[in-house]
N, C-alpha and C positions, 0 to 999 in steps of 0.2 A: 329898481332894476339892479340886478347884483351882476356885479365883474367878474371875471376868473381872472386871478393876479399871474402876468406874465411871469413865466421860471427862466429859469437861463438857460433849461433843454427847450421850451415854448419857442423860445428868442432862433435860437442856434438852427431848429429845423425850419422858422420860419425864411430865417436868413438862405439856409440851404434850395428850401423850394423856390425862392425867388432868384437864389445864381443860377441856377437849373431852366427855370422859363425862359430868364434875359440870353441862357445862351442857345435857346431855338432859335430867337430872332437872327441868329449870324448866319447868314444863308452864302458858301462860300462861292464865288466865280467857280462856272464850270470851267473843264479843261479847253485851253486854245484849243484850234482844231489843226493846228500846222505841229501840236503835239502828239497829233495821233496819227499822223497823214504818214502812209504809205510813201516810199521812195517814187520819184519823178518814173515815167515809166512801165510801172508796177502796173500788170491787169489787176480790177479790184472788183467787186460784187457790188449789188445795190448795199448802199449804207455805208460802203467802206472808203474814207477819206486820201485821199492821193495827191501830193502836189506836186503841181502846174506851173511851171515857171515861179512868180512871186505870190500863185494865189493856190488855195489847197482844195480840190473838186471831188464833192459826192455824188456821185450816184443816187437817187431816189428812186425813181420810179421808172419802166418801160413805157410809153407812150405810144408807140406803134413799130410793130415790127412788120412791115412788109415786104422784104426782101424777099428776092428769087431764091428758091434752092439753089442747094452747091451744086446736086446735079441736075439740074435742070437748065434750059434755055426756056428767056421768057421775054417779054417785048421790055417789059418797063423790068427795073432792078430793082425797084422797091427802092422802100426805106427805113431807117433806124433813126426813132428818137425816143431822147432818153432825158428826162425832167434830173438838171445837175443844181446842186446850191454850187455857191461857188464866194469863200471868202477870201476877202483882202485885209489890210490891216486897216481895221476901222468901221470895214463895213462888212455887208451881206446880200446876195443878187441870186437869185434862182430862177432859172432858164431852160426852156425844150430844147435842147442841141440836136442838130441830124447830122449825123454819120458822114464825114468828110466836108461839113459846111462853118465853115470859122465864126465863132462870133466874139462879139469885145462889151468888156462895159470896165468902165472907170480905167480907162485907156491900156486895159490889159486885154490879149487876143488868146482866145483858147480856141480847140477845136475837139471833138470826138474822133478821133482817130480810128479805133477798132472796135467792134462787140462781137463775143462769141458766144453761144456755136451759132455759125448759120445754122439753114432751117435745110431739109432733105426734103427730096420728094418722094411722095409717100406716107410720110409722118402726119399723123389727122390730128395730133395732138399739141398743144400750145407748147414753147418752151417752160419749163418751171424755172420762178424767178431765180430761183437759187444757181443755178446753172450759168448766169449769164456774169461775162468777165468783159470788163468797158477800158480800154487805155484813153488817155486826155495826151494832148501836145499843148506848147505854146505855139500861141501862131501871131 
């Protein structure tokens, strides 16, 4: 079996391909999310982070919108919930919130304070997710 004798350009791009692999493996921390987090307050869209007193709250998903129209009279008022993550430092808790009901986990109290737009009557159409603007409180 015959060798091929290592040259010093062999060596140099061997060396180079392997600093190149070893620096895939450094997968850096994503960014905090109280980095990204919208002012306390701030109406925010699904996906868009807003903090909450000491914790910073997403929006994900609608979960059910049953509210009455704005112009309408209706027996029940419905309701709004809305699937929120919701981090602290340390950890991560994601929750169906409804629309003026407080809830707590690791002894911090949030609540869904607003979502817009109500619904109109007449409208036979879903809202589009993109539309919908969610404020959080501490509670």
């Amino acid at each position: 079996m015959t060798r091929t004798p290592r040259t010093p350009l062999r060596l140099a791009i061997s060396a180079l391909l392997l600093a190149g692999l070893s620096a895939c493996a450094v997968i850096p921390d994503p960014p905090s999310p109280e980095s990204a987090a919208l002012a306390q307050g701030t109406p925010v869209a699904l996906g868009q982070a807003v903090t909450v007193g000491p914790v910073v709250a997403t929006p994900m998903a609608v979960v059910e919108h049953s509210r009455c129209p704005v112009n309408a009279r209706c027996v029940w008022a419905g309701r709004l919930v809305v699937t929120t993550r919701i981090d602290g430092p340390g950890w991560r808790d994601t929750a169906d919130l409804t629309l003026g009901e407080p809830w707590s986990t690791h002894g911090v109290g949030i609540a869904l304070a607003a979502g817009e737009p109500g619904r109109m009557a007449g409208e036979g159409q879903e809202t589009p997710k993109g539309a919908y603007r969610f404020t959080y409180e501490a509670r």
